[in-house]
C-alpha positions in Angstrom: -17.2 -1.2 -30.5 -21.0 -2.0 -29.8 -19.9 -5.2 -27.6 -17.0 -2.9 -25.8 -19.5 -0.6 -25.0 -21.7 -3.5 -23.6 -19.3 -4.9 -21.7 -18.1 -1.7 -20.1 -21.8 -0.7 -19.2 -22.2 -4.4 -17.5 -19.4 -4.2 -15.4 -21.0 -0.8 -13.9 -24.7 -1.7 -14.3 -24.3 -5.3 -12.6 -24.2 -4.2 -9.4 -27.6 -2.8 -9.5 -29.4 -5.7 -10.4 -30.5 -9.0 -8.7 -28.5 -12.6 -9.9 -29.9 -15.6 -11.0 -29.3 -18.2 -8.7 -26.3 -20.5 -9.4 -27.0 -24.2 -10.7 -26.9 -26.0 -8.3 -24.5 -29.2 -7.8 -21.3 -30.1 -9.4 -22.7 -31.8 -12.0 -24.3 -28.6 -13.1 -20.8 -27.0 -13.2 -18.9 -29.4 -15.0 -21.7 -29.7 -17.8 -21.5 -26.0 -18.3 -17.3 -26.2 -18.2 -17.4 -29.0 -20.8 -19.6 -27.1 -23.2 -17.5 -23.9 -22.5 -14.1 -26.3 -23.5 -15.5 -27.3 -26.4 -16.4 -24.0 -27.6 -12.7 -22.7 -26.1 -11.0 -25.4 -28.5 -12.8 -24.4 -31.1 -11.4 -21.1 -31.0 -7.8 -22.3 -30.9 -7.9 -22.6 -26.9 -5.5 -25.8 -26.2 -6.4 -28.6 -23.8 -3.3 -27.7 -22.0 -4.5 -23.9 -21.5 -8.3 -24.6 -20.8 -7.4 -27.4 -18.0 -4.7 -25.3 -16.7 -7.4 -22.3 -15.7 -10.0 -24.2 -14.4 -7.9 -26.7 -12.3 -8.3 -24.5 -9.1 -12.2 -23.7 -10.0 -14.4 -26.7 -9.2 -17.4 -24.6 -8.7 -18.9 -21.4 -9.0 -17.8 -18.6 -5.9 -20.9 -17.5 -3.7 -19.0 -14.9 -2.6 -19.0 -13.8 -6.4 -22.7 -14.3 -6.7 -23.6 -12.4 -3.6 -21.8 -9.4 -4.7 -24.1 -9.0 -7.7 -26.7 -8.2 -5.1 -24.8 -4.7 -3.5 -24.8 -1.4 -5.1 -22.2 0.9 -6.0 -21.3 4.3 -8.4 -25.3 4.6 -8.9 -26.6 4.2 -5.2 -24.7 6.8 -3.8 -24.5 10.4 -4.1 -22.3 12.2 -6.3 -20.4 14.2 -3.6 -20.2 11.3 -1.3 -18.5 9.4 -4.4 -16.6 12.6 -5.1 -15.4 12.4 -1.2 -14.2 9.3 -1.3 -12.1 8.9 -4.8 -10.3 12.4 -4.6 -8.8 12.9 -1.2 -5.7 14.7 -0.2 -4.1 11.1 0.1 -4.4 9.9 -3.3 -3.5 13.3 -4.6 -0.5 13.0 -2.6 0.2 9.4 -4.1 -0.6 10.3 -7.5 1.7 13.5 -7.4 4.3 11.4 -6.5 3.5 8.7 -8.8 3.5 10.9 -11.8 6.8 12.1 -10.6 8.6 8.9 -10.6 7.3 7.7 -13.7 7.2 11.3 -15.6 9.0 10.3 -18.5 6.8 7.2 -19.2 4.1 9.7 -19.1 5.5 12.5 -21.5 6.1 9.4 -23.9 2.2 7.9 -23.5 0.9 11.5 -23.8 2.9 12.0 -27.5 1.8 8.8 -28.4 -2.0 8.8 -27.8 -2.7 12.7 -27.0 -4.1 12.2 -23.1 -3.2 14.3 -20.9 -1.0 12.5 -18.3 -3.2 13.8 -15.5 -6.4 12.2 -16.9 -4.3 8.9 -17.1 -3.0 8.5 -14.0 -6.8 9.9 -12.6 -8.0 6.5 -14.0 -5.3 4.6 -12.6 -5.7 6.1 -9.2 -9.7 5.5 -9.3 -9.0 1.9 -10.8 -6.3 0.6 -8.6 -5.2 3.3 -6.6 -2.1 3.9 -9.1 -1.6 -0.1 -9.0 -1.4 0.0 -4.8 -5.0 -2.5 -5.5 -5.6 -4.2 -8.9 -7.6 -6.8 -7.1 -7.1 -10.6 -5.8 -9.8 -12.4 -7.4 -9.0 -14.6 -10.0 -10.6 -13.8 -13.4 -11.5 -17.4 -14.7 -13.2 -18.5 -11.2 -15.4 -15.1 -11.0 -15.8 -15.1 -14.6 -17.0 -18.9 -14.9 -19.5 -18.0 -11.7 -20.9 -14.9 -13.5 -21.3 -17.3 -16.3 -22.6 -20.4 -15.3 -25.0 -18.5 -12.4 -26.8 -17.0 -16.3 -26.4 -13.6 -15.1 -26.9 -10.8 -17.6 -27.3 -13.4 -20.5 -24.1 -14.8 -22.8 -22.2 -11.8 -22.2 -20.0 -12.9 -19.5 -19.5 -16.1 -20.7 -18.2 -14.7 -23.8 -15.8 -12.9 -21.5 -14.9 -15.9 -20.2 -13.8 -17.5 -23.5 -11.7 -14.4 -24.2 -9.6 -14.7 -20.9 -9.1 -18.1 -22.5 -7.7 -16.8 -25.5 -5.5 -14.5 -23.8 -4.2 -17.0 -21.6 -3.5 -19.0 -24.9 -1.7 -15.9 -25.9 0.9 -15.5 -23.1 0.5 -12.7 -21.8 -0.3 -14.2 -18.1 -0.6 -17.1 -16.4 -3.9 -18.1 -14.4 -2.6 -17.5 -10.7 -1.6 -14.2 -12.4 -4.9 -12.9 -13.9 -6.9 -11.7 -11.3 -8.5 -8.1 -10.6 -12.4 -7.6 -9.0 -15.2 -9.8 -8.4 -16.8 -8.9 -11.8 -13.8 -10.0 -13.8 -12.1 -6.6 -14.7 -8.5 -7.4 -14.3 -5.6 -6.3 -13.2 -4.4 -2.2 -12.2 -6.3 -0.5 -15.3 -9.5 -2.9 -14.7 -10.5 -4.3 -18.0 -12.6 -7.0 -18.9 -11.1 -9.6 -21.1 -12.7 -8.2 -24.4 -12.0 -4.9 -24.0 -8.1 -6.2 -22.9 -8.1 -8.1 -26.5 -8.8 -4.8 -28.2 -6.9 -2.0 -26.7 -4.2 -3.3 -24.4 -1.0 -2.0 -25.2 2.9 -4.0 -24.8 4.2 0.0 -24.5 7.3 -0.9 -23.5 7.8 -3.4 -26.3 8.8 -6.4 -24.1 6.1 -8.9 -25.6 3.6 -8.9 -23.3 0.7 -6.4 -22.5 1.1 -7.3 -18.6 -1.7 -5.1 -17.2 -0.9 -7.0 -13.8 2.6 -5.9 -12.7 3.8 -3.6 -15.7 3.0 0.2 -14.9 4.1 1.1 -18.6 2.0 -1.2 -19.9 -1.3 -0.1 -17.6 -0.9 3.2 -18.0 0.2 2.7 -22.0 -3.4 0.9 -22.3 -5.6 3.2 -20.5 -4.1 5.6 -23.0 -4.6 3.9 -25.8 -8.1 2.9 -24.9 -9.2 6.7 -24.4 -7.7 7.2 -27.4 -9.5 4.4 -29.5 -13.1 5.8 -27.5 -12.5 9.4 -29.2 -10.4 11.4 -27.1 -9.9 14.8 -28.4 -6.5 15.8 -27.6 -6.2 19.6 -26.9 -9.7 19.9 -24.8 -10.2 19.3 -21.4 -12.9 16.9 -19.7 -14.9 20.0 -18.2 -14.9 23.1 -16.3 -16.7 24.3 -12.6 -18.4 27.6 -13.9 -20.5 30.4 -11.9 -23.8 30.9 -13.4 -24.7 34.3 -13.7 -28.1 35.9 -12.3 -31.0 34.7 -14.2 -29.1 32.7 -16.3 -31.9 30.8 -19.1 -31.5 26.9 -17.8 -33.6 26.1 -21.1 -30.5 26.8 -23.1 -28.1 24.0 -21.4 -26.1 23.3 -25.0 -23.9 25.1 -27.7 -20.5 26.7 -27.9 -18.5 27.7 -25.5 -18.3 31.0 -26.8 -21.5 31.3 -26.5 -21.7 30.5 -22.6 -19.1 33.0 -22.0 -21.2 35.7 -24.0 -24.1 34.9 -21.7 -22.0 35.4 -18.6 -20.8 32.4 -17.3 -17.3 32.0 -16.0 -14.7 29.2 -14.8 -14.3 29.3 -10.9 -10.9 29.4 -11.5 -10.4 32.8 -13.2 -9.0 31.4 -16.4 -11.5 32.0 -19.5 -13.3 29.5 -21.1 -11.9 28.2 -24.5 -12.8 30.1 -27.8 -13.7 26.9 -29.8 -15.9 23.9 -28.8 -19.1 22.5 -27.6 -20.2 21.8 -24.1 -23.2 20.8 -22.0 -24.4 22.2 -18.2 -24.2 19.9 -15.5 -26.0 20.2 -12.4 -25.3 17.2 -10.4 -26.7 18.3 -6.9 -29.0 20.6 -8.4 -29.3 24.5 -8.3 -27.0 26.0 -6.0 -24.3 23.3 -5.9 -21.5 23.0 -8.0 -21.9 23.4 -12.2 -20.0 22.4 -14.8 -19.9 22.2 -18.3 -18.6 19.3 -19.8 -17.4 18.5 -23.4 -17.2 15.5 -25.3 -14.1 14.0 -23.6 -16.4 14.0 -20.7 -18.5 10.9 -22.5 -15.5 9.6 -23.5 -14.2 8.8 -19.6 -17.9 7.7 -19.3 -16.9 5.1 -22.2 -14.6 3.7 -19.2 -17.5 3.5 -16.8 -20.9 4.7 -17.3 -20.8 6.2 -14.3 -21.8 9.5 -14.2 -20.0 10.2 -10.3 -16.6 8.1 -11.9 -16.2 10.4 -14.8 -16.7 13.3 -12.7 -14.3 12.1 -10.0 -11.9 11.5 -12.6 -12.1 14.8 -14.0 -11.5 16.1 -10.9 -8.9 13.9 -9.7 -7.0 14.8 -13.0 -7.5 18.4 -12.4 -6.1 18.6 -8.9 -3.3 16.4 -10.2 -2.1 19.2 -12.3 -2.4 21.6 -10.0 -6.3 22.5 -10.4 -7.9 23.9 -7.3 -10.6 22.0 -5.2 -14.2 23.0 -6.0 -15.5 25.9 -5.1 -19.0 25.5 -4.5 -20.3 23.4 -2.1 -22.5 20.3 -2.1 -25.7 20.3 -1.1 -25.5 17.3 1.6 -28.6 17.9 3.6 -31.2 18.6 1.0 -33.2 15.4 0.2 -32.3 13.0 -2.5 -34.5 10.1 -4.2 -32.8 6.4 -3.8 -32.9 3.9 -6.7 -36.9 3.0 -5.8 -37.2 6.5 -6.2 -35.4 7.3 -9.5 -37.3 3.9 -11.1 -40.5 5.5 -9.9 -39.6 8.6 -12.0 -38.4 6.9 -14.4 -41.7 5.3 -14.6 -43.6 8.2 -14.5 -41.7 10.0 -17.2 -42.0 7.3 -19.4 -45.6 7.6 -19.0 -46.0 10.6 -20.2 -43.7 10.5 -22.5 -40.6 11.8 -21.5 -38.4 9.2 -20.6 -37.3 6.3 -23.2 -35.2 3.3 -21.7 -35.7 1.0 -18.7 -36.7 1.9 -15.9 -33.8 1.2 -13.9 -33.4 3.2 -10.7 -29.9 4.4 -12.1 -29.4 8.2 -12.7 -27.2 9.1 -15.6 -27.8 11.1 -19.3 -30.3 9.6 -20.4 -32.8 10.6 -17.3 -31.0 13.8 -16.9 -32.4 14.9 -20.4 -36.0 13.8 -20.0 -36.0 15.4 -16.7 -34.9 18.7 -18.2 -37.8 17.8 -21.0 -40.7 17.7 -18.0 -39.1 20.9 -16.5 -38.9 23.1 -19.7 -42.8 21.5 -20.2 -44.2 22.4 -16.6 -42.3 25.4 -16.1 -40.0 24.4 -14.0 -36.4 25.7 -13.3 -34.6 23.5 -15.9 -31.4 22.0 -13.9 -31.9 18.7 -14.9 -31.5 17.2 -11.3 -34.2 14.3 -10.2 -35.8 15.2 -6.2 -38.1 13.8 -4.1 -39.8 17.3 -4.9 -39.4 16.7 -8.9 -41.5 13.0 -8.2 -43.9 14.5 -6.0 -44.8 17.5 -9.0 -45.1 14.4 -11.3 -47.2 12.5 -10.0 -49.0 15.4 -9.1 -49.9 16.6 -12.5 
């Protein structure tokens, strides 16, 4: 699960860091193919099934390589993020979606316990429910991730495993393609995580996460699952904080936030039983939410704290949900990835902050932030500003 994990956070976190340059020349190339085919064989790869991928890859893609260089989920605001992955449109498509395949649905949810809403929310943030699983053959942006050395032996390792399932059967090379980063196919998985929680759901022999809609949305399903989905308990809930409300005390029940006055938007009342966790992702007077463990388990998909969000909300406005309530705070100002590195930095410093520093917001600097506040007196919301930086390096 360790090496999942890893896998999962790399194909979020690659985008935010600079690529090795490519070896240069052919000759470069085919040295590292011939070490990666002997490796391949040794795993029970044929000749037949290692030639047969690489026969249309001769080098590695720059267009692959430059794409390590652009930013994504971490460089942009939440609500621009939000804006973009749950709009009236793909409501509209995944309404109709669910429809048509509802009975596939009812059967995935009895088998694994997800919600069908959170399923196809994935699906529609993947793929846009299938409409865009992505051209780029895996082996050719694979091998280029590989052989360029970027982010160590872990994409070469992915590489052997699109190998072994092309051994397997379940595709054929001009079939196994997805994004530049070598997630494949409408649910976006990279080879290892395919290996290990792909599903054949409807039992025809092959978990075709290209062209089989059972099978994609079986296997986002039974991934969820196999991350700790807790059936019964939703991802979150957009809350009012009452007047005065303690910020220090931003984890426990959620009895015990609703005996301290704080309410779900939506009228409905907030579950007897469980745990949850504020979230304040533009801050104090934009919207808040409290989020439960199946919150960390979408960000199991992709780290990404904006994705989990937009696919909580995507899942909730399939269902029915209503949009949210309280606005975003577009104009106010906002520190870029120099700017989050350079509090990371100074959190670290004095203490606060353990990991790299790199320029990505997510858990991790959300809780030393709310460290520093509850230390200097601060309102404790958690939420890194140019303002936030500026106290820092103040004191």
């Amino acid at each position: 699960m360790r090496r999942l994990a890893a896998a999962l956070a790399t194909l979020v976190f690659i985008i935010a860091r600079p690529a090795i340059s490519a070896p240069g020349g052919d000759a470069s190339f085919n040295e590292f193919v011939a070490g990666l085919k002997r490796d391949a064989l040794a795993r029970g790869v044929s000749e037949a099934t290692f030639d047969g991928a690489f026969r249309d890859v001769k080098g590695p893609d720059p267009a692959v390589i430059a794409r390590t260089r652009r930013q994504g989920e971490f460089s942009r605001p939440v609500w621009d993020y939000l804006v973009g992955a749950v709009t009236p449109a793909r409501i509209a498509r995944g309404t109709a979606r669910g429809q048509a395949l509802a009975a596939t649905l009812r059967a995935i949810e009895a088998r694994y316990g997800v919600p069908r809403s959170v399923v196809l929310a994935i699906w529609g943030v993947e793929s846009d429910f299938g409409a865009s699983p992505g051209t780029v053959p895996t082996i050719r942006a694979l091998a280029s991730l590989a052989v360029s050395g970027h982010r160590g032996m872990l994409f070469r390792d992915e590489l052997l495993d699109a190998l072994t399932i092309l051994q397997r059967g379940d595709v054929t090379p001009s079939a196994m393609s997805g994004s530049w980063a070598g997630a494949m196919g409408q649910v976006q998985f990279l080879p290892s995580t395919y290996l290990a929680h792909a599903v054949d759901f409807d039992a025809d022999g092959r978990r075709d996460i290209w062209r089989d809609d059972a099978d994609a949305l079986g296997s986002i399903a039974s991934y969820l699952k196999d991350l700790g989905w807790k059936p019964g308990l939703s991802w979150g809930y957009e809350v009012r904080l009452p007047v005065g409300f303690d910020l220090g005390r931003y984890a426990g029940d959620l009895s015990d936030f609703t005996a301290r006055g704080v309410a779900r938007t939506d009228g409905a009342a907030l579950p007897a039983a469980g745990k949850a966790s504020l979230f304040l992702p533009g801050g104090l007077g934009g919207p808040a939410f409290l989020l439960t463990d199946n919150f960390e388990v979408i960000r199991g998909y992709n780290t990404s704290d904006s994705y989990a969000l937009a696919v909580g909300h995507l899942a909730d406005r399939l269902a029915g949900g209503a949009p949210l309530s309280a606005p975003w705070p577009t104009k106010a100002p906002r520190l870029d990835g120099a700017g989050i590195k350079a509090l990371q930095e100074g959190l670290t410093a004095k203490g606060f902050y353990r990991g790299d520093a790199d320029g990505r917001a997510g858990p991790k600097l959300r809780e030393a932030v709310r460290r520093y506040q509850l230390d200097a007196g601060l309102p404790v919301d958690g939420y890194a500003t140019p303002a936030l930086l500026s106290h820092l390096h103040a004191h």
